[in-house]
N, C-alpha and C positions, 0 to 999 in steps of 0.2 A: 464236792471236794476236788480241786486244783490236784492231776496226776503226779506222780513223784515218779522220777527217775533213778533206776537202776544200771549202772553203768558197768560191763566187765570188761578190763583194760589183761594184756599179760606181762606188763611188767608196771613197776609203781609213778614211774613218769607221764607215762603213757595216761594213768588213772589219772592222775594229779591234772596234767593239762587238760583234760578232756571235765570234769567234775566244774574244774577252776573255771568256766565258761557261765558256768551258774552263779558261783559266787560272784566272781566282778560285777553279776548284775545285782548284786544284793539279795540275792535268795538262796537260802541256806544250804553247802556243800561241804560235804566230808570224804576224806579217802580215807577204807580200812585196807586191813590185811591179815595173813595165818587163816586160823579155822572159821570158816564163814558161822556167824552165828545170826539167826533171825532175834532182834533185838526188841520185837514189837512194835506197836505206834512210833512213829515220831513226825517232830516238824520242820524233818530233812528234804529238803524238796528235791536235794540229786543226791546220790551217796553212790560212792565208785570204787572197784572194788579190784584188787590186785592180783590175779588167779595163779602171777607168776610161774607163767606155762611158758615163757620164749626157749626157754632151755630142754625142756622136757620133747620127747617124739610126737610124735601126731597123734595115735591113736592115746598116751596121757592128757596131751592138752586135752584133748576131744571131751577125753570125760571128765577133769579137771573141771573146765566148763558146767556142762551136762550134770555135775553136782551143784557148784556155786549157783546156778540160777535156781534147781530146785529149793537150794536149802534158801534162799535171801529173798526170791519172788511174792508178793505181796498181792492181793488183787486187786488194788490200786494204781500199779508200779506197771512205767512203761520200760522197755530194754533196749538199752541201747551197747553196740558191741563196738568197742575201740579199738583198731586195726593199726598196728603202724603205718605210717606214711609211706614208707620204705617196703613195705610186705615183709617186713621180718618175720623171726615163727613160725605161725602158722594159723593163719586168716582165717583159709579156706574151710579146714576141717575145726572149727571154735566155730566159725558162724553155721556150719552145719548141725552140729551138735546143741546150739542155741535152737534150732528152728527145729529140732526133731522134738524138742520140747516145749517149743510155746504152738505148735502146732497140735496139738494134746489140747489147750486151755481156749484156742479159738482159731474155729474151723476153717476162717477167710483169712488168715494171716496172711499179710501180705510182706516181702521183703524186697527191701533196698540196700543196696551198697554203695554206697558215693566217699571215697577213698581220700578225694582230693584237699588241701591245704594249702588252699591260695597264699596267706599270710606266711609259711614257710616257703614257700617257693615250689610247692608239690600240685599237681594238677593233674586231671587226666585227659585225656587229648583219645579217640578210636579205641578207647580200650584199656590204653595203654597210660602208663606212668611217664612224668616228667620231673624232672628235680634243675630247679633252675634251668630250663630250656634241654636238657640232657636225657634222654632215652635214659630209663633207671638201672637198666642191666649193664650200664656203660659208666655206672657211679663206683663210689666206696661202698655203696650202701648196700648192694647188691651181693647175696652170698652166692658165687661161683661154684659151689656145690649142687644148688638148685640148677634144674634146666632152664636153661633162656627163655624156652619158650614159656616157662610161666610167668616173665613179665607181664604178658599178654593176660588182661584179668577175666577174661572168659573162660581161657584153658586155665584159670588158676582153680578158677569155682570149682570149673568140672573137673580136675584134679582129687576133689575131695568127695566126687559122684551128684555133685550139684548141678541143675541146668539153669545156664546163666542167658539175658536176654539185655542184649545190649541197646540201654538208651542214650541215644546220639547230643550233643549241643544243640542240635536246629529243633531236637524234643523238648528238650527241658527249657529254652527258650524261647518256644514258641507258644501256642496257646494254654493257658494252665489247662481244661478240659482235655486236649489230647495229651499232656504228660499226665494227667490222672488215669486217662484211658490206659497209657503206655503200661504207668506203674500197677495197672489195677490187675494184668498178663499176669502177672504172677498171685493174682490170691490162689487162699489155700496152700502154699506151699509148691507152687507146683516147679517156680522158678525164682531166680534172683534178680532181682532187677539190677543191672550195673551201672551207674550213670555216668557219664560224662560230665565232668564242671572246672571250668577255667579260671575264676575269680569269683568271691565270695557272693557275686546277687547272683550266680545258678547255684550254689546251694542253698538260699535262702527260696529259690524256686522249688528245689525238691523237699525241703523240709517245708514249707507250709503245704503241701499236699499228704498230710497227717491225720492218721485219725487212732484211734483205739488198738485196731488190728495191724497197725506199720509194727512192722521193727526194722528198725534201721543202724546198718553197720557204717563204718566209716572212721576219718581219724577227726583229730579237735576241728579241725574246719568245719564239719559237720554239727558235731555240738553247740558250737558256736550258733550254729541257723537254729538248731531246735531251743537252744535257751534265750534265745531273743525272741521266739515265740511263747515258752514258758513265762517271760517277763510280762510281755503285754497280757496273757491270764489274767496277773493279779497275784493274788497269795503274798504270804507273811516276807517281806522284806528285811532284812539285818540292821541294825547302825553300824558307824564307826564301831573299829576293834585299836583299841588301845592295851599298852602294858608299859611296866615298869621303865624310866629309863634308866642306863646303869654304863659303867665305865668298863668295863671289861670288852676284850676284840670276837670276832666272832672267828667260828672254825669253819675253811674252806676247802673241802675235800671232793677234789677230783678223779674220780677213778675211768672214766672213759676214755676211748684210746682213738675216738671219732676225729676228722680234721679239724672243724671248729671251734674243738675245747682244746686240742691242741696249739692252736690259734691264740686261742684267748688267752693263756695261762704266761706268754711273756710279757703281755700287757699289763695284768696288773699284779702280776712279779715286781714289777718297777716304782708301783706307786708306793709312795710314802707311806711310814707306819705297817709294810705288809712285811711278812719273815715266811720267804718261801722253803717249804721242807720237800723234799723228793727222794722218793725210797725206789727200791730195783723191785718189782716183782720174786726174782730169788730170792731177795732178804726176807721177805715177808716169806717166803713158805720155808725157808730154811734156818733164815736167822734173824726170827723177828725181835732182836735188841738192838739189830743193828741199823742206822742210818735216822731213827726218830728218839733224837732226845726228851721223854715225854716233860720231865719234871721240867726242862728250859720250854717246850714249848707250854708247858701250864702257866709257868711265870711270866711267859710273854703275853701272853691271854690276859691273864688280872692283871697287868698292869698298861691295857690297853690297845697292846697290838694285834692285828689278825694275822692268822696263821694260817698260812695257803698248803695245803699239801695236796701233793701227785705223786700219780705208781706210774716212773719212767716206762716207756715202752724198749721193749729188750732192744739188740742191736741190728735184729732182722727185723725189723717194726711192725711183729703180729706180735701180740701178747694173747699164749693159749692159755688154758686153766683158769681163764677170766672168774670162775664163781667161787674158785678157791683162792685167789688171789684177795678180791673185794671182801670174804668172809674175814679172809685174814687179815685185811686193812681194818673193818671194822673193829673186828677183837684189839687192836692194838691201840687203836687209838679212840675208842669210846669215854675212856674216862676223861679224855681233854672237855666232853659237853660240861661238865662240870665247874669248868673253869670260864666257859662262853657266854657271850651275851644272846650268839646265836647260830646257828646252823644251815650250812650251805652244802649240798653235794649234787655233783654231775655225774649224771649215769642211772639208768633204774635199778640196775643190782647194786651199783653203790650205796643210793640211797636206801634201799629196801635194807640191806643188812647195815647199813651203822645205823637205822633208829631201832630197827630190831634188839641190836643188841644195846641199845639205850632205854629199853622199855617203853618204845612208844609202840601205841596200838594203833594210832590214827593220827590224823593231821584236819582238823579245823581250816578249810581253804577261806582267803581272803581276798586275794587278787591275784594278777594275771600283769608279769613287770613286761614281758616281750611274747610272742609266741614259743610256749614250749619251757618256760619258766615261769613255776607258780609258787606264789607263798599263801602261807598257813602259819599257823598255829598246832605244834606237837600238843596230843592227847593220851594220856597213861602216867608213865612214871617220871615224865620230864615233860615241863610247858617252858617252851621259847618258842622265837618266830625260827621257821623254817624255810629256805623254798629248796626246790629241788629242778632240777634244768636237766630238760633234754638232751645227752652229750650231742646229735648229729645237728641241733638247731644254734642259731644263734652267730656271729661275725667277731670278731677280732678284739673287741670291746666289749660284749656280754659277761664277763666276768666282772670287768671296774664297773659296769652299771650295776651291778647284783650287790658289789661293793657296798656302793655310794647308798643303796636305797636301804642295807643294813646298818649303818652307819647314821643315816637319817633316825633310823627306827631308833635305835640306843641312845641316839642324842634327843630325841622330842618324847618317846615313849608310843606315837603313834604309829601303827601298822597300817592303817588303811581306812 
């Protein structure tokens, strides 16, 4: 039997991109969430799973983790740990608490951490993070809380009491026998392997040096290598996914306060048939009647127009109390799905809490529209097409293409 992958992502973006690598090759992927439940057999070949720890301290995420693999682990299932790009969270202490546990189930465990996401512009260069040519501690992305020096992703590891063993570009792209040798330093547990990889053929170098006893950390770039090897496997393939077409606009809710989505949201503001609504962060946690017409923005819905909304960023442009803000976006505006032909949100606590409070359990993935924007199919008490987009990914036009491709869907009935 062809392995199945277990994926543990800490926020729902995060899962989604990282899962969606499987699906676009036609082999079946789902993102759950809430209480991890072992569901038995299936003929899931990735399933990724939302541990929703970025908010939580070190030592919760840790065990957060440290539960969700005991309770989901299967003895068929390989694990794979989905890291921000960014090093948001907390990496280091999730992948340690991962390997204090599958180090239990096989004794040569070996681990890798290959970080980097050529297709977003993330690479690792000596150790270190790059984001679009940019030293990472030198971005937006970078919480200035953390020490600088944990940019550096060796001092990150051993941060969390891990000994990390750095493998260089001229390893990984040199002979596969001495990057096996490199990678092989750490069985047992005894370290981490950290790779170096600049563009997508060196992760495709460290992912086919795979076997049984890898677990391998890293963000979608990485995925992407191991499901282009799951593909050539073999195993059960998907068709086309088709659904209803229907006249009704979709809902598009942005709740990150990242540049890019900032970026995006004047461009397809502009376009034709959109009705952009923008509420203050205040209103929502003080006076949530104010600022969303819901009953106008239902009408505008069935009667075919999209409805764009964002949570302005205050007038110092930090928005604090982010998870109470997004809960409270969600509760306000949940019952517009009602009215949708389909579902769009930016952000992973965006998205995590408005299908939450839509009763979806999962998301049926389909395809992969850009890097870091994935659609699906909502599972539970509402089925539409969904995707959900990484707020820090994405340029100036990722929103009207998300558009355009829901839009497509409503009008043909085909998703993918």
């Amino acid at each position: 039997m062809d392995p199945r992958w277990l994926i543990i992502a800490d926020d729902l973006t995060g899962a989604a991109d990282s899962a969606i690598a499987f699906a676009k090759r036609r082999l079946p992927a789902r993102v759950t969430w809430g209480e991890p439940r072992d569901e038995g057999p299936s003929d899931v070949v990735a399933i990724a799973f939302d541990a929703d720890s970025r908010q939580m301290t070190r030592d919760a995420a840790a065990r957060r983790h440290r539960d969700v693999l005991q309770r989901l682990i299967q003895p068929d299932m390989r694990v794979f740990k989905k890291i921000d790009s960014t090093l948001r969270g907390h990496p280091a202490d999730e992948i340690g608490a991962l390997i204090d546990v599958l180090a239990t189930r096989q004794p040569r465990l070996r681990a890798v951490f290959a970080p980097a996401f050529p297709a977003g512009g993330r690479v690792t260069r000596g150790g270190r993070v790059f984001v679009h040519g940019v030293p990472l501690e030198r971005t937006e992305f970078w919480n200035h809380a953390r020490p600088e020096a944990q940019a550096d992703l060796s001092t990150l590891v051993e941060s969390a009491g891990l000994h990390a063993r750095l493998v260089s570009l001229d390893i990984v792209r040199g002979d596969p026998a001495r990057l096996r040798a490199a990678l092989d330093g750490s069985r047992g547990g005894a370290a981490i392997c950290v790779c170096d990889a600049e563009v997508e053929d060196d992760l495709d170098r460290i992912a086919a040096v795979d076997d049984a006893a890898t677990f391998f950390a890293g963000s979608a770039g990485l995925a992407h290598s191991l499901a282009a090897h799951a593909s050539l496997d073999g195993g059960r393939h998907v068709d086309a996914v088709v659904c209803g077409t229907s006249r009704r606009g979709a809902l598009l809710v942005v709740g990150s306060q990242a540049g890019p989505s900032r970026a995006a949201l004047a461009d397809v503001a502009s376009v034709p048939g959109v009705r952009p609504m923008t509420v203050r962060a205040h209103d929502l946690l003080h006076a949530p009647d104010r600022g969303l017409p819901l009953s106008a923005m239902s009408e505008a819905l069935e009667s075919g127009s999209d409805v764009l909304v964002d949570v302005a960023p205050p007038a110092g442009g930090v928005l604090t109390a982010l998870p109470q803000v997004v809960d409270a976006l969600a509760r306000r505006i949940a019952p517009l799905t009602a009215s949708a032909s389909a579902l769009m949100a930016t952000g992973g606590d965006t998205a995590a809490a408005l299908l939450a409070q839509c009763g979806v359990r999962g998301i049926r993935l389909v395809d992969e529209l850009e890097p870091g924007t994935s659609l699906g199919l909502t599972l539970g008490a509402l089925t539409m097409p969904v995707i959900t987009k990484s707020g820090g990914f994405g340029d100036a036009g990722s929103l009207r293409r998300i558009l355009e491709r829901l839009r497509f869907i409503r009008q043909t009935g085909t998703v993918a």
